[in-house]
N, C-alpha and C positions, 0 to 999 in steps of 0.2 A: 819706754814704750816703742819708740821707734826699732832701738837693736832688739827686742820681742821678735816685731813684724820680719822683719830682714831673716831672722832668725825660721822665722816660721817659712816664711817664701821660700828661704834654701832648701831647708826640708822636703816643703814640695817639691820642686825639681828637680831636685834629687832623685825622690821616688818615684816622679813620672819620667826621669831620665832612664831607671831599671828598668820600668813596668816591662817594656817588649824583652828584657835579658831574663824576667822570672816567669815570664810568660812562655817564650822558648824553653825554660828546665823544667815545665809542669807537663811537656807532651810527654806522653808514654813510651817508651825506648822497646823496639821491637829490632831485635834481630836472628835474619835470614838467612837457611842453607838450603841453594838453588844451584840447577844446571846453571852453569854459564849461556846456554843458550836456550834459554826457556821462555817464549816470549810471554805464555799466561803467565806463567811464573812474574815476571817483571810486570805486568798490568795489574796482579793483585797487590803488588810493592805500593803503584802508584795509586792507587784506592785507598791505600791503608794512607799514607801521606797526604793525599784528597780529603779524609778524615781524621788528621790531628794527629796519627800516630809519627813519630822519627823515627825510620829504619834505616839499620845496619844492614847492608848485604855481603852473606858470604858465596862466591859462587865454585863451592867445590862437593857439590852434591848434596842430600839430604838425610841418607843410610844413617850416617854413624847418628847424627841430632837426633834421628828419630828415636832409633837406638836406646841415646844416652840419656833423653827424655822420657823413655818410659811408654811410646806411644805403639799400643799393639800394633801389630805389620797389617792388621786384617782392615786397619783404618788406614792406613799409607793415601799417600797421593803423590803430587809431585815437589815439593815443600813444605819444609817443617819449621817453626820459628818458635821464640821465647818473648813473653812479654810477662814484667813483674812474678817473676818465676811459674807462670802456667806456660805447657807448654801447645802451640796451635800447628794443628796439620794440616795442610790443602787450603782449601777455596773458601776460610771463615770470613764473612761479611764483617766489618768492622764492628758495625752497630751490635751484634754479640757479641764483641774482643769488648766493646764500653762495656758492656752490662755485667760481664763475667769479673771486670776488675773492679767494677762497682759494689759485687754482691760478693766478689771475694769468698765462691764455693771451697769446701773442702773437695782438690779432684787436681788430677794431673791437667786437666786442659780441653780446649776443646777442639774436633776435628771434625771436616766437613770429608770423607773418604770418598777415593777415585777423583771426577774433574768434571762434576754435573755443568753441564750447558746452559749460560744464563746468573751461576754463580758469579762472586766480581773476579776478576780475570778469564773468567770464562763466559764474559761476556761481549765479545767482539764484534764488528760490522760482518765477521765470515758468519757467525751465527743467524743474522737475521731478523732479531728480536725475540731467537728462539728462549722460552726458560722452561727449564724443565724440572719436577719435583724434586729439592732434596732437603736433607735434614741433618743441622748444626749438631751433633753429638757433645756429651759432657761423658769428658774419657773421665771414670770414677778411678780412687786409689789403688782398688783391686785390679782395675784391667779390663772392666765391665763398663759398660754406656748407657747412659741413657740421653733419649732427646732432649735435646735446650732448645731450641725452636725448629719448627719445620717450614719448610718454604713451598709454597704448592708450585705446580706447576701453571704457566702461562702461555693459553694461545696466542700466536702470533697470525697473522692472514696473510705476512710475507715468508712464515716459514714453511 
């Protein structure tokens, strides 16, 4: 009875010894190709990391990823990354980088195009609390988009 219990205690401690080591390999692995000196660039890194994602940064531009990714040019921004094989262009909110790996669409990925104001990394103290409308695109297989969420735009009374 007693080597039972021993037996059982270790077990647990064991597995509350891992929990934090399985809990680290279940965040999402996103890795980034950025200017080296891009600071939105670098504050959407830290949003994606502020929400559970681990990124990789590469800081040697974004051309060829977009490229090699498949993300039309007509969506471009300033950063392009991979997460669970979709590929993400620009200013994607996290909360649709969760949803998209949740729902696990048939589609190259999703891009938020150009560097809307208010977006996360594009949303600095230089802005003001400006946000302005934009909309999370789902880049399909063919090359074609359609909206995954749209973001209205937000009065600000300091902008």
């Amino acid at each position: 009875m007693q080597r039972r219990f021993i037996l059982q205690a270790s077990t647990a401690l064991i597995a509350a010894a891992a929990a934090p080591w399985v809990v680290a390999q279940t965040r999402p692995q996103v890795e980034v190709w950025k200017d080296p000196d891009c600071g939105c660039c670098k504050d959407w890194v830290i949003h994606l990391q502020a929400n559970g994602f681990d990124v990789k940064v590469n800081d040697s531009g974004n051309a060829a990823a977009r490229t090699r990714l498949r993300i039309p040019e007509k969506m471009g921004s300033c950063h392009t990354a991979l997460v669970a094989g979709y590929a993400l262009e620009g200013h994607v909110p996290a909360r649709e980088i969760q949803r998209l790996l949740k729902e696990k669409p048939k589609a190259i990925g999703l891009a938020v195009p150009g560097m809307p104001i208010g977006s996360p990394g594009m949303d600095g103290a230089l802005y003001r609390g400006r946000v302005d409308a934009y909309d999370v695109l789902l880049v399909l297989e063919n090359g074609n988009s359609r909206v995954y969420k749209s973001y209205p735009r937000i009065s600000s009374k300091t902008a």
